[in-house]
LOROFI-612640 format. One record per residue (C-alpha): x negated, y negated, z negated; residue number from 1; residue in three letters. Coordinates in steps of 0.001 Angstrom, whole numbers. Layout:
% residues N
[pt [X, Y, Z], NUM, "ALA"]
...
This chain:
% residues 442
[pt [21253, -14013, 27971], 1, "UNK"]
[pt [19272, -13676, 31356], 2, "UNK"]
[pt [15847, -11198, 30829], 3, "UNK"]
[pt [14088, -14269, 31636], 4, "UNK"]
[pt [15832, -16045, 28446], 5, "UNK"]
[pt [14766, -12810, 26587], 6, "UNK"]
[pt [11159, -14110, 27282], 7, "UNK"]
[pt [11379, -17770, 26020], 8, "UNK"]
[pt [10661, -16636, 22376], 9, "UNK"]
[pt [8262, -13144, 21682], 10, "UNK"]
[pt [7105, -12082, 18981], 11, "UNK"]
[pt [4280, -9429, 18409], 12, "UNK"]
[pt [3983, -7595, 14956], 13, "UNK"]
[pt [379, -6451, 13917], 14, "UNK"]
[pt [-1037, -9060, 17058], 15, "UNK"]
[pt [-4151, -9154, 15462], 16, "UNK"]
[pt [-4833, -5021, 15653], 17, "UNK"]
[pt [-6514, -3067, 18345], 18, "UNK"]
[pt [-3029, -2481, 19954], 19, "UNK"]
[pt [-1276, -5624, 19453], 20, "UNK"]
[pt [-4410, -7963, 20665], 21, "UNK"]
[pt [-3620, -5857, 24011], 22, "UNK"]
[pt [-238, -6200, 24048], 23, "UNK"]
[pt [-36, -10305, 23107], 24, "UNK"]
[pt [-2897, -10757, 25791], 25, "UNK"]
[pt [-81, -8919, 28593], 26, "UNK"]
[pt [2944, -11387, 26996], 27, "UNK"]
[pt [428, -14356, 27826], 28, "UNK"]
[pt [16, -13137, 31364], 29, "UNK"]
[pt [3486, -12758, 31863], 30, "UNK"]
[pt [4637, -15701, 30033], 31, "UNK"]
[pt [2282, -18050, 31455], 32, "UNK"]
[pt [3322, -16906, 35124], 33, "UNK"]
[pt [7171, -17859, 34369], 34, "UNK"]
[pt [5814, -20864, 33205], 35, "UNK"]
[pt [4676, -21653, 36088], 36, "UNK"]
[pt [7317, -20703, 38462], 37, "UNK"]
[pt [8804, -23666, 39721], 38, "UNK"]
[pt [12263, -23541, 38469], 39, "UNK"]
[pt [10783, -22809, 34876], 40, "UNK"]
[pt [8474, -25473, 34650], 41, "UNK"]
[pt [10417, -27648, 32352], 42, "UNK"]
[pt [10972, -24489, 29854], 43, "UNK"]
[pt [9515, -23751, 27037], 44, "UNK"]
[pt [8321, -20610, 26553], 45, "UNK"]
[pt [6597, -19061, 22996], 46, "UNK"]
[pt [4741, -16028, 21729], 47, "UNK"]
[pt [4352, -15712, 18081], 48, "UNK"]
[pt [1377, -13776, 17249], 49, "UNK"]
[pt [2101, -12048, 13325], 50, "UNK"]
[pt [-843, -10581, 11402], 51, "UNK"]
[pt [-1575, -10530, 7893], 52, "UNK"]
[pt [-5153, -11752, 7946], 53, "UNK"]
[pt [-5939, -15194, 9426], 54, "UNK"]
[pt [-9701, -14445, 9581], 55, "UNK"]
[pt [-8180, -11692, 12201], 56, "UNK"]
[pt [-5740, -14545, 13960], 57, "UNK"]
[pt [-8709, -16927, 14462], 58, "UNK"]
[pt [-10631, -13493, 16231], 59, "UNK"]
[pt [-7398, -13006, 18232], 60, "UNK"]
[pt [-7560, -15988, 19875], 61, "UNK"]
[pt [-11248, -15941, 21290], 62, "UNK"]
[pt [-10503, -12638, 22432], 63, "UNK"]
[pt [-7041, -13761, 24353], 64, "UNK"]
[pt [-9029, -16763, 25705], 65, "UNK"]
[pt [-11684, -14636, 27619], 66, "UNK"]
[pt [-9595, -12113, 28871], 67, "UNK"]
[pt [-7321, -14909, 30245], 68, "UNK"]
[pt [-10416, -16595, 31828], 69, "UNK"]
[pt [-11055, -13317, 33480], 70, "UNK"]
[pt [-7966, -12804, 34467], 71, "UNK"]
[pt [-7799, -16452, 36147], 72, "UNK"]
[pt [-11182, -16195, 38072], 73, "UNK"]
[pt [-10089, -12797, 39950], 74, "UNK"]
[pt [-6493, -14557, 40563], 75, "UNK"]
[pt [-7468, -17905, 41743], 76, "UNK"]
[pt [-6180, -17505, 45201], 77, "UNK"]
[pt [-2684, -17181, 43075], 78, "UNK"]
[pt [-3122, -20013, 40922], 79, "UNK"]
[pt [-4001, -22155, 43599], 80, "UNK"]
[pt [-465, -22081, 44956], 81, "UNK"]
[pt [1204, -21937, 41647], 82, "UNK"]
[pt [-890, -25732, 40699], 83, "UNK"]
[pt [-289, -27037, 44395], 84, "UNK"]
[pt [1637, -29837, 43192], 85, "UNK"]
[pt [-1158, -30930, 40390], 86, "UNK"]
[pt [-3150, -33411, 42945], 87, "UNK"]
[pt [-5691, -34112, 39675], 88, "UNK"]
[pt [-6307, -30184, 40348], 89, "UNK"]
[pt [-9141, -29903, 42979], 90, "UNK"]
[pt [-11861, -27468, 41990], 91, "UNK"]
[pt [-11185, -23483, 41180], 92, "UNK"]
[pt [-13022, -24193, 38067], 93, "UNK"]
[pt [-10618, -27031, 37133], 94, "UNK"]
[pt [-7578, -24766, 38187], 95, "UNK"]
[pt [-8896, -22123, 36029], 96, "UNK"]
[pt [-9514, -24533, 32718], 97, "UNK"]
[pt [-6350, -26016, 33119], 98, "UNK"]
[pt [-4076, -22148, 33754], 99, "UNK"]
[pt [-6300, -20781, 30726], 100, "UNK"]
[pt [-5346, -23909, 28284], 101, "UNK"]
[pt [-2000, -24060, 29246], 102, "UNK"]
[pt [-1652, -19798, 28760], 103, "UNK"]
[pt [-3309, -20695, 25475], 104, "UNK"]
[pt [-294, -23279, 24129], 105, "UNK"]
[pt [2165, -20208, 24551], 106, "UNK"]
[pt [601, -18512, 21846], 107, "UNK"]
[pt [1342, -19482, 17865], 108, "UNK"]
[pt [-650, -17121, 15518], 109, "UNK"]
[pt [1658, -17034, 12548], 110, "UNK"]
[pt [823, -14829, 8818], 111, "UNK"]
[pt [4543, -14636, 7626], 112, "UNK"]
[pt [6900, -12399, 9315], 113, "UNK"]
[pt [9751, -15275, 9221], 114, "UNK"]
[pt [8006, -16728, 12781], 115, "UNK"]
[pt [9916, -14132, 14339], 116, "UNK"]
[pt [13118, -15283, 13234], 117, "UNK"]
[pt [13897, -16950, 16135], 118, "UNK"]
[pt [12681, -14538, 18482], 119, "UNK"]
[pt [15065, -12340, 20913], 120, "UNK"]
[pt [11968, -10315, 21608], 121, "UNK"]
[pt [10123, -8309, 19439], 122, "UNK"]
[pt [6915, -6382, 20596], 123, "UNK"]
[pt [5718, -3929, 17108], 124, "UNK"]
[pt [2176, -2531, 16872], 125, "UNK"]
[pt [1859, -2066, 12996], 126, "UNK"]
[pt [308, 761, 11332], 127, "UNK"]
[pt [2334, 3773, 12374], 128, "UNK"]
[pt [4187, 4037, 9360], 129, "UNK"]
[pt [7788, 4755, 9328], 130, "UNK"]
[pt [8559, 2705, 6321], 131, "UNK"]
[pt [6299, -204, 7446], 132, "UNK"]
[pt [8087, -656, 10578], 133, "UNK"]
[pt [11498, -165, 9419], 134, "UNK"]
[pt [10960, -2862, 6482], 135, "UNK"]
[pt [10163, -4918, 9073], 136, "UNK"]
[pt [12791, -4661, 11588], 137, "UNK"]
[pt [15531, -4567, 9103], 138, "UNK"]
[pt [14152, -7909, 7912], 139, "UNK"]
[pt [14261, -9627, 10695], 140, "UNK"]
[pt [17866, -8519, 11891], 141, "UNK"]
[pt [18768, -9924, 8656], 142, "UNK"]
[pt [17454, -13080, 9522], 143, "UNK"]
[pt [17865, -13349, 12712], 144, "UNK"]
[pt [21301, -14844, 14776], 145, "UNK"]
[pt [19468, -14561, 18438], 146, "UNK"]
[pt [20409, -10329, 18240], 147, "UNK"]
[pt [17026, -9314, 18945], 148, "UNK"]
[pt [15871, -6295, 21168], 149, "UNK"]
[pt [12804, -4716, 19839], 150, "UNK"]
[pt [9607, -2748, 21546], 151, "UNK"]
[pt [7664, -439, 19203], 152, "UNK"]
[pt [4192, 1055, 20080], 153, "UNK"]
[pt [4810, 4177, 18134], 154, "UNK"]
[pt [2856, 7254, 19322], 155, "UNK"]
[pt [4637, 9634, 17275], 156, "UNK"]
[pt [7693, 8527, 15364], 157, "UNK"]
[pt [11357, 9645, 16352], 158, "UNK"]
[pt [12655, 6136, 18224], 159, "UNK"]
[pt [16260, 7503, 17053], 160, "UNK"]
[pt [14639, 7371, 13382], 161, "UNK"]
[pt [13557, 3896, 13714], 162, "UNK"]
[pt [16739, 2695, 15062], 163, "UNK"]
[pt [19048, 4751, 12230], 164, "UNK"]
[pt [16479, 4033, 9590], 165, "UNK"]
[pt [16511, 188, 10228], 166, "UNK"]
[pt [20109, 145, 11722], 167, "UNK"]
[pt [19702, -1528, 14845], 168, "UNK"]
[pt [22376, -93, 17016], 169, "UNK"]
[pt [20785, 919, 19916], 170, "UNK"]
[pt [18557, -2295, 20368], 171, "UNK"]
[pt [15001, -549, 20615], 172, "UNK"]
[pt [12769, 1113, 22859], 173, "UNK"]
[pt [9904, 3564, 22565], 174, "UNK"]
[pt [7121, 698, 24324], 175, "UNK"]
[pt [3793, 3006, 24277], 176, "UNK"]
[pt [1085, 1559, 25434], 177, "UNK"]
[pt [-2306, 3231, 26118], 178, "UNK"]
[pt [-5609, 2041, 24601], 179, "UNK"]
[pt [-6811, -586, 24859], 180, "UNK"]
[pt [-3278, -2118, 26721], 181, "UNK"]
[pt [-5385, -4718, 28432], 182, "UNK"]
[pt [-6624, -2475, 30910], 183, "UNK"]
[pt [-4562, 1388, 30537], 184, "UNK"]
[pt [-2020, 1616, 33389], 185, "UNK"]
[pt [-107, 3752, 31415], 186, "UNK"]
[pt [3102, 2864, 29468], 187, "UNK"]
[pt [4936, 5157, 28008], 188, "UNK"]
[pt [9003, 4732, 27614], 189, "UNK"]
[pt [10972, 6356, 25503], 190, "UNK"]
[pt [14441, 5985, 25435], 191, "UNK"]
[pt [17076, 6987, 23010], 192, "UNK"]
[pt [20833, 8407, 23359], 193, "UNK"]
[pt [23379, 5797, 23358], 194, "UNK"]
[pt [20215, 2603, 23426], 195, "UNK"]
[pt [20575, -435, 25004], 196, "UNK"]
[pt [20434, 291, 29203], 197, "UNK"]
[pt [19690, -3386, 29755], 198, "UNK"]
[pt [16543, -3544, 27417], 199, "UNK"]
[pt [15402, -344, 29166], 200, "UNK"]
[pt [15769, -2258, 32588], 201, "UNK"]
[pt [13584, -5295, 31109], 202, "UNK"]
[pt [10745, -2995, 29628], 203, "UNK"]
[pt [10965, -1503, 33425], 204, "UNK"]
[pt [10899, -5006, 34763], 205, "UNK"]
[pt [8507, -6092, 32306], 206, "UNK"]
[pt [5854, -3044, 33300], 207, "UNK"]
[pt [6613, -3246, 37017], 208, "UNK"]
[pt [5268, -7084, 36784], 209, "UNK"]
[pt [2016, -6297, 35094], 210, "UNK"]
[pt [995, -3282, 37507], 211, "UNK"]
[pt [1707, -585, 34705], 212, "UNK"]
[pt [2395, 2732, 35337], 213, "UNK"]
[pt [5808, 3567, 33552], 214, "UNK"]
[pt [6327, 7301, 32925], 215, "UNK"]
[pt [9705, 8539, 30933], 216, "UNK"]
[pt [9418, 10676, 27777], 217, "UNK"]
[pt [12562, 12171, 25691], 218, "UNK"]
[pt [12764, 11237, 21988], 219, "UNK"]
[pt [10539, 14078, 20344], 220, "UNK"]
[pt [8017, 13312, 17967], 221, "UNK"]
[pt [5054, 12551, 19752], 222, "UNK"]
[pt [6012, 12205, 23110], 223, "UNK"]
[pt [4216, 13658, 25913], 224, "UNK"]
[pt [622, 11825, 25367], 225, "UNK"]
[pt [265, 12935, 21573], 226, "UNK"]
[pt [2262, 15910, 22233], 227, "UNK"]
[pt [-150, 17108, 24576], 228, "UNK"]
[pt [-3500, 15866, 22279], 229, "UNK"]
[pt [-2326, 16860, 19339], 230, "UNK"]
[pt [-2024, 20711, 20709], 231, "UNK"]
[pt [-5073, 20044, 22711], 232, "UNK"]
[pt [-7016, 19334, 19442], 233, "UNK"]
[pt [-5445, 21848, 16903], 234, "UNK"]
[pt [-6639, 24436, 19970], 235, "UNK"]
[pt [-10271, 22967, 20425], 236, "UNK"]
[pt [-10440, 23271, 16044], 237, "UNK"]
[pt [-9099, 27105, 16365], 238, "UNK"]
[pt [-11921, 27849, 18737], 239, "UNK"]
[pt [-14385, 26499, 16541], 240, "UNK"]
[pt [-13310, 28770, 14193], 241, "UNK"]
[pt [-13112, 31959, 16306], 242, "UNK"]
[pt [-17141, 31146, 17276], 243, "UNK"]
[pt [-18126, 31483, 13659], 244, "UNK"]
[pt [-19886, 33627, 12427], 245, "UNK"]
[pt [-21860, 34089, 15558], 246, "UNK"]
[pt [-22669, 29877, 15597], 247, "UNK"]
[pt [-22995, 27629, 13064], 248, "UNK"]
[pt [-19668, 24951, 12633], 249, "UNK"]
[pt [-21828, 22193, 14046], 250, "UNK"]
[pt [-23059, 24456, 16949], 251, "UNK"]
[pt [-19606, 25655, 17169], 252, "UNK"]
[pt [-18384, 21931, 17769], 253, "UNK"]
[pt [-20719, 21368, 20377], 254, "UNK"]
[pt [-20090, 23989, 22165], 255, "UNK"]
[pt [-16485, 23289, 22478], 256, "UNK"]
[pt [-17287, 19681, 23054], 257, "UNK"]
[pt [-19200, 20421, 25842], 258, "UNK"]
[pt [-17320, 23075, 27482], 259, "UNK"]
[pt [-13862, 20176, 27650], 260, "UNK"]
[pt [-16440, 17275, 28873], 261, "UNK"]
[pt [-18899, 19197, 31239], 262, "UNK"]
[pt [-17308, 22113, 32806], 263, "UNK"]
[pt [-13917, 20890, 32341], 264, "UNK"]
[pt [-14555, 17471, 33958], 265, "UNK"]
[pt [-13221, 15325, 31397], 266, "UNK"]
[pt [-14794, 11564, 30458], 267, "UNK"]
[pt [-15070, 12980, 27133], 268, "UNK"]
[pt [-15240, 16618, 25001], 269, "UNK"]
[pt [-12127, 16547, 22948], 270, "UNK"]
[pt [-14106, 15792, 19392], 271, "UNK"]
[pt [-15328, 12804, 21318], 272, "UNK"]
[pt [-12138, 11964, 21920], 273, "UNK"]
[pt [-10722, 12640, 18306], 274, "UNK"]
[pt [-13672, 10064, 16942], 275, "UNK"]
[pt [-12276, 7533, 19455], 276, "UNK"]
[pt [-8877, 7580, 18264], 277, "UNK"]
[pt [-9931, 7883, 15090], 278, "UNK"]
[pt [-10362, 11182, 13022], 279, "UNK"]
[pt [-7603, 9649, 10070], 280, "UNK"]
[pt [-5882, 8559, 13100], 281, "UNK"]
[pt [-5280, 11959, 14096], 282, "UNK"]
[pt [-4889, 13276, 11316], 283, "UNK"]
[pt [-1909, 11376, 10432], 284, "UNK"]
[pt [-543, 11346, 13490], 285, "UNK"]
[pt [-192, 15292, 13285], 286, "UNK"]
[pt [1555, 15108, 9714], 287, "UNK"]
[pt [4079, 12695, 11007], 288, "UNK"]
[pt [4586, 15317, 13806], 289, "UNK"]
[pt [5140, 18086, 11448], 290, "UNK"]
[pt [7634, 16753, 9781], 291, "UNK"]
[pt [9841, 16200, 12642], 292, "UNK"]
[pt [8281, 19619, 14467], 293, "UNK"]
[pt [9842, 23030, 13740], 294, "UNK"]
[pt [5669, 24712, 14465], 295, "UNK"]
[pt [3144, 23430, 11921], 296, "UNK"]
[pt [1247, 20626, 13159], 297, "UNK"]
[pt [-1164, 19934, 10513], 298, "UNK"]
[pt [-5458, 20239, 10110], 299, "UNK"]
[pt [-6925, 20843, 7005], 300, "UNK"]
[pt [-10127, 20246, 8269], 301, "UNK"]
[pt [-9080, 16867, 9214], 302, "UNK"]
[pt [-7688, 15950, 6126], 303, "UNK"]
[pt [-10742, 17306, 4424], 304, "UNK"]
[pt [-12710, 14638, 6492], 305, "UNK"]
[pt [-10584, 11728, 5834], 306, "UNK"]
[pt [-10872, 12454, 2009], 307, "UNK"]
[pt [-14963, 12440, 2531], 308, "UNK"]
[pt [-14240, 8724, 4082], 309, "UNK"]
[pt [-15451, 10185, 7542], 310, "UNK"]
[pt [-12598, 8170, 9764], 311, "UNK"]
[pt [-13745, 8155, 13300], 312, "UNK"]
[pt [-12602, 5187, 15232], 313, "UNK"]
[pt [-14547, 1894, 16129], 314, "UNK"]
[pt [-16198, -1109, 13983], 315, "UNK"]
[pt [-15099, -4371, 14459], 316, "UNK"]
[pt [-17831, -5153, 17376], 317, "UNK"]
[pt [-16525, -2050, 19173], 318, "UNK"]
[pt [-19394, 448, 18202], 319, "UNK"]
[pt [-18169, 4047, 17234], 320, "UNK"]
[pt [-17677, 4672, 13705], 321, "UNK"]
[pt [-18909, 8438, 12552], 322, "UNK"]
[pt [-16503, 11048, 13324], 323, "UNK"]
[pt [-17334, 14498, 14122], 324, "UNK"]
[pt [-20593, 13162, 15775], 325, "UNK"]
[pt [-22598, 10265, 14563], 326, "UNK"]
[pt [-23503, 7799, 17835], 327, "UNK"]
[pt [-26325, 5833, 19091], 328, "UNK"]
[pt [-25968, 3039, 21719], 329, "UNK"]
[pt [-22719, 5025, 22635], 330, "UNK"]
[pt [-24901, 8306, 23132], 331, "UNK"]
[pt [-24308, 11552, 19929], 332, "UNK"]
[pt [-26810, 11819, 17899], 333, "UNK"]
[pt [-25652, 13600, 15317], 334, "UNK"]
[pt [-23040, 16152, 14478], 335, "UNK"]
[pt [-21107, 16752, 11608], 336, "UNK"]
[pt [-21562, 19969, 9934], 337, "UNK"]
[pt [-18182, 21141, 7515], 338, "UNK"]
[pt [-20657, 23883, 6305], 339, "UNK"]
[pt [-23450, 21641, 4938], 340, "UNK"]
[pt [-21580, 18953, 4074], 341, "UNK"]
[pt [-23921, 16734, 6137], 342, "UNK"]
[pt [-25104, 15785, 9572], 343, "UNK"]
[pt [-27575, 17457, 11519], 344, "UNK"]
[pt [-30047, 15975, 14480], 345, "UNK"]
[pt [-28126, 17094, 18217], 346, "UNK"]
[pt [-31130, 18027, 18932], 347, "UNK"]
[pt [-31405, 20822, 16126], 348, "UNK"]
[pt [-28102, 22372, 17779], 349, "UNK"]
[pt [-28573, 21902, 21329], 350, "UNK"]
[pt [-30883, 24803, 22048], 351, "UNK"]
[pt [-28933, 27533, 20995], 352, "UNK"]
[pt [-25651, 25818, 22016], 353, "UNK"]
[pt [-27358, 25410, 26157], 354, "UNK"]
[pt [-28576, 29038, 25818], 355, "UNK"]
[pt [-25048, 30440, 24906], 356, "UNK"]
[pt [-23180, 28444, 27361], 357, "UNK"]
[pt [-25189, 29122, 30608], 358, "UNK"]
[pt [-25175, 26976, 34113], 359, "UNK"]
[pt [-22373, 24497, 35841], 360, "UNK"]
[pt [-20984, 26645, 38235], 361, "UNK"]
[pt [-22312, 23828, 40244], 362, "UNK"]
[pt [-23362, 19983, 39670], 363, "UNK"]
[pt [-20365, 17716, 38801], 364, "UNK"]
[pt [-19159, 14892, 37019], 365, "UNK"]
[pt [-16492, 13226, 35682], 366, "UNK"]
[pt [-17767, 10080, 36739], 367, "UNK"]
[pt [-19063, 10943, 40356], 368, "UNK"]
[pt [-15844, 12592, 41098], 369, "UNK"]
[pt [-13267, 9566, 39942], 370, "UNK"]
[pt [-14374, 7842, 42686], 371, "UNK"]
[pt [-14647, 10665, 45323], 372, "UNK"]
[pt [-11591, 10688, 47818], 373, "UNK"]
[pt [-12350, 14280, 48240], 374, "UNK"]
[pt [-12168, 15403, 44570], 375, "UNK"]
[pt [-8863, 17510, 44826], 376, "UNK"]
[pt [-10574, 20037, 47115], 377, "UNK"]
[pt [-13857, 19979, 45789], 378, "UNK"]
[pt [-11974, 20400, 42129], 379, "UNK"]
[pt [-10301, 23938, 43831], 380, "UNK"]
[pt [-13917, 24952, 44728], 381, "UNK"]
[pt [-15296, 24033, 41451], 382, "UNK"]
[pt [-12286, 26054, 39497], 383, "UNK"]
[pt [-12619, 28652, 41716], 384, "UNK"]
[pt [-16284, 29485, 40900], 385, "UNK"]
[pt [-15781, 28937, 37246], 386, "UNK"]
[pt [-13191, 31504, 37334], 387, "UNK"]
[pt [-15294, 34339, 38792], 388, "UNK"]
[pt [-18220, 33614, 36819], 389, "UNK"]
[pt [-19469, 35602, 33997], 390, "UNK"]
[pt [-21164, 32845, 31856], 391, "UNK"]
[pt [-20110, 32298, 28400], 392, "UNK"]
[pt [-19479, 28490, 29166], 393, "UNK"]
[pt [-16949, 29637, 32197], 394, "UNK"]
[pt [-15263, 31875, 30489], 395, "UNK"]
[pt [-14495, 30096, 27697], 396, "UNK"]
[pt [-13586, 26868, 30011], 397, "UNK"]
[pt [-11390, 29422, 31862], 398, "UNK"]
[pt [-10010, 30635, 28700], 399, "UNK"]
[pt [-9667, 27057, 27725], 400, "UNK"]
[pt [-7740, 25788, 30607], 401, "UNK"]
[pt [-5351, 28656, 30822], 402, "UNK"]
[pt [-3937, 27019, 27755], 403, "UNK"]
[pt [-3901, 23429, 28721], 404, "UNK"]
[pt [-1534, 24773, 31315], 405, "UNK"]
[pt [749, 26434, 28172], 406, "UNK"]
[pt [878, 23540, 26261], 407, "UNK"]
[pt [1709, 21136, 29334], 408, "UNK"]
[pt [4596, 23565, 30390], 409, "UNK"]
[pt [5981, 23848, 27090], 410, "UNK"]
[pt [6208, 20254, 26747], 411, "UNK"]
[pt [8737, 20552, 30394], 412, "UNK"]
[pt [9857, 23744, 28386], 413, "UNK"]
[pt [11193, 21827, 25127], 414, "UNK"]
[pt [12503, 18960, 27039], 415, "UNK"]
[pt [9544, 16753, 25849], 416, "UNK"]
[pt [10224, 15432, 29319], 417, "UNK"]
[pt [11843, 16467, 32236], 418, "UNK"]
[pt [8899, 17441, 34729], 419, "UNK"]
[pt [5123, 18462, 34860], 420, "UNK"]
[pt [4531, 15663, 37263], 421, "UNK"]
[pt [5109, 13632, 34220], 422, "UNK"]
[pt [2810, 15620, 31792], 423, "UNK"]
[pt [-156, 15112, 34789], 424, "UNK"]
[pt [877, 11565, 35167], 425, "UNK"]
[pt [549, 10904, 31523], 426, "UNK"]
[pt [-2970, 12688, 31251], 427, "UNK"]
[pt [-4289, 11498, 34432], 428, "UNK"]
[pt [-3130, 7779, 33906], 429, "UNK"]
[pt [-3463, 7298, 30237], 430, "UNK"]
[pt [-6106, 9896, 29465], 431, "UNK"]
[pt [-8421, 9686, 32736], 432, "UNK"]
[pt [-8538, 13442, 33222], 433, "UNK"]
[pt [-9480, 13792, 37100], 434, "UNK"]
[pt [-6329, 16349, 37514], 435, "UNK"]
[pt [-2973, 17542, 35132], 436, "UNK"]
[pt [-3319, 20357, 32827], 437, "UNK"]
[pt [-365, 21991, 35153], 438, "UNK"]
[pt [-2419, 23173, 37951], 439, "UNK"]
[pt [-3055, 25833, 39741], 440, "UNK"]
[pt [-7255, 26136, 39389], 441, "UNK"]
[pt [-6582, 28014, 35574], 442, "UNK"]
C-alpha cells in the first residue's frame, strides 16, 4: 500500500476537541490537494471525523469550513491551476466556493468509533488517558483487516506503552502537535525502538507537505516540550514559595509572572501560560510523568486547585477560563490567592510587586522583538545588562534563566533527545520564546 493509499481513508479520534479540530482541518488540506492532483481525480478520498457529542460535530464543521475558506483565498493563485480544466470555473470567488465544498465532502463526522473500521490511518487526540486510548486502538485492530498505522497526539505518555499496552506491533507514532495545530509549526515525532520506519517516513512526508516544523524526541515521558514546561513550572511554583514570607502568595505569583514575561522576553509569564494549557491540564500531565519519571514530578498546589474546580484553560468561545489569574478582554485582572482562598484586584498587588522588582534593564518586548531582524544581538545586549544589574527583578531573572539552561541540558543529558538545537527548536517553534533556554546570555 502506496502512502498515498494510506490517505484514501483517515480517521481522527476526539475530532471534535481543541486538538483534533486542528488536526482534521490539516487532513482536509492535505486530502483535498491529492484530490485534486490530476492523476487522483477519479479517487476517492475520506476523513472520518469521531467525537462523542454531535452538538460538538455540527461546531466542527463551521469551524473546518472557515478555516478552509481562508486557506483558499490566500492560495488562489494555486487553485487556479489545480481547476484549469473546470471551464464553468471563471471567477476566484467561484474557484474558492467550489475548492471549499469539495474539501468539505472529504469529511464524514461520525459518533461511533466503528467509522474507523475501514480506515488505514488513524490520527488520536482523545483525552490523554492511557486507558482511553489504548481501549480504543485495541478496538479497532480488532476490527479492522486494512492493518492500520496509527498517530497519537500524546504530550506525555510512553509511545512504547501505547503500542505494548494495545499490542500494535510497532504500528504507531508519537504525532505531537502544538496548540492550536492549525497554525503551530511545530510537530513533534516520537519514535519508538523496533516501530514501523515506513510510517515514520509518511508522518515526515505528511509534515514536510503542510510547512511543519518536524523536530525528533526519544520515547521519555513527556518529550522535550512538556519535559521542558513541566520543570519550567514546578521551578516558577518553588520560587513562589521561597518569596514568602517576605510577599504575599498572590504577590509572590506576580512577581514571578512578570519576571518570565517582561524581563525574560517571553509572550507570556509562565502562570499565564499554565492557565492557557489549562491548570488540571497540567496538573495531570505531571502525574502521568511521575509515574514513568524516576524524580517526583507532582504539585500539590495544583491538585489543590483542580479540587476547588479552578481549571484554567479556555471556554467554548475561546475566552480564558480562571486559572491562577482571573482575565478581562484577554488582560489579568485578578489573581488567585492560595492564602485567602480567594481572588484579589491586580491592582491591590501591583504596587508592592513594581517596587520590589525595579526597572527593565532597558525597554523591550516580546512582541517588538519577534519581528526585529536584529533581535539576536540586541537579546546579548539586553542579557548582558540584566546580568550586571543589581535590581531584584534582574537578579532573580538571572537566577531564573541560569536554570532554564539546567533543565534544557539535562533533557540532551538524559537522552530526552539527542541535541540542544532540538530543545531551542522545540521552545522557539512551539512555545514562541524569542531564543532557546541553552544559550549563552544566562
Amino acid at each position: 500500500m502506496t502512502f498515498n493509499q494510506r490517505f484514501k481513508n483517515v480517521s481522527v479520534l476526539g475530532a471534535a476537541g481543541k486538538m483534533g479540530s486542528g488536526i482534521l482541518y490539516l487532513n482536509t488540506i492535505y486530502l483535498s490537494q491529492l484530490k485534486l492532483a490530476p492523476e487522483n481525480k477519479n479517487e476517492t478520498f475520506v476523513i472520518n471525523a469521531i467525537d462523542q457529542s454531535q452538538e460538538r460535530l455540527n461546531g466542527l464543521l463551521n469551524y473546518t469550513k472557515s478555516l478552509l475558506l481562508k486557506w483558499a483565498e490566500k492560495n488562489i493563485v494555486w487553485l487556479r491551476k489545480a481547476y484549469d480544466d473546470r471551464d464553468d470555473l471563471i471567477e476566484n470567488g467561484e474557484i474558492i466556493d467550489a475548492y471549499v465544498y469539495e474539501a468539505m465532502t472529504l469529511i464524514r463526522p461520525s459518533t461511533i468509533v466503528d467509522a474507523a473500521y475501514e480506515s488505514s490511518l488513524i490520527f488520536e487526540a482523545v483525552l490523554e488517558n492511557i486507558e482511553l486510548k489504548t481501549e480504543l486502538f485495541t478496538k479497532i485492530t480488532a476490527n479492522n483487516k486494512n492493518n492500520p498505522w496509527f498517530l497519537t497526539n500524546t504530550s506525555s505518555i510512553p509511545i512504547k506503552e501505547l503500542d505494548t499496552k494495545a499490542n500494535l506491533n510497532g504500528n504507531i507514532i508519537g504525532c505531537h502537535f502544538y496548540n492550536p495545530p492549525a497554525i503551530q509549526k511545530l510537530i513533534e515525532l516520537i519514535e519508538i525502538d523496533n516501530g514501523n520506519k515506513e510510517l515514520s517516513k509518511l508522518v515526515y512526508d505528511f509534515g514536510k507537505e503542510l510547512g511543519k516544523v518536524m523536530v525528533p524526541s526519544n520515547d521519555i515521558a513527556g518529550f522535550i516540550g512538556n519535559g521542558f514546561f513541566m520543570r519550567d513550572l514546578l521551578f516558577a511554583l518553588q520560587k513562589v514559595k521561597d518569596l514568602k514570607p517576605e510577599f504575599t502568595f498572590a504577590e509572590s505569583v506576580v512577581i514571578v509572572d512578570t519576571i518570565t514575561r517582561d524581563f525574560m522576553l517571553r509572550p507570556m509569564g509562565i502562570f499565564q501560560l499554565i492557565d492557557y494549557v489549562g491548570v488540571e491540564v497540567c496538573s495531570f500531565i505531571l502525574n502521568v510523568m511521575n509515574g514513568y519519571l524516576p524524580e517526583e514530578l507532582h504539585s500539590k498546589l495544583l491538585n489543590k486547585m483542580v479540587d476547588k474546580a479552578i481549571m484554567g484553560g479556555q471556554n467554548s468561545d475561546g475566552s480564558q477560563k480562571a486559572g491562577f489569574f482571573t482575565y478581562k478582554r484577554s488582560k489579568i485582572e485578578s489573581v488567585y490567592d492560595h492564602d485567602k482562598g480567594a481572588y484579589v484586584t491586580i491592582d491591590e498587588v501591583l504596587p508592592k510587586v513594581n517596587a520590589y522588582l525595579g526597572d527593565l534593564p532597558e525597554n523591550q518586548s516580546w512582541k517588538a522583538l519577534s519581528r526585529n531582524k536584529k533581535k539576536e544581538s540586541i537579546l546579548e545586549g539586553y542579557f548582558k545588562k540584566l546580568n550586571s544589574s543589581k535590581s531584584a527583578g534582574c537578579q532573580l531573572a538571572s537566577e531564573y534563566m541560569q536554570k532554564m539552561n539546567e533543565i534544557g541540558t539535562e533533557l540532551v543529558n538524559t537522552k530526552v533527545t539527542d541535541s540542544a538545537e532540538n530543545v531551542n527548536t522545540v521552545m522557539i517553534t512551539g512555545f514562541h520564546h524569542l531564543y532557546g533556554p541553552i544559550n549563552n546570555y544566562s
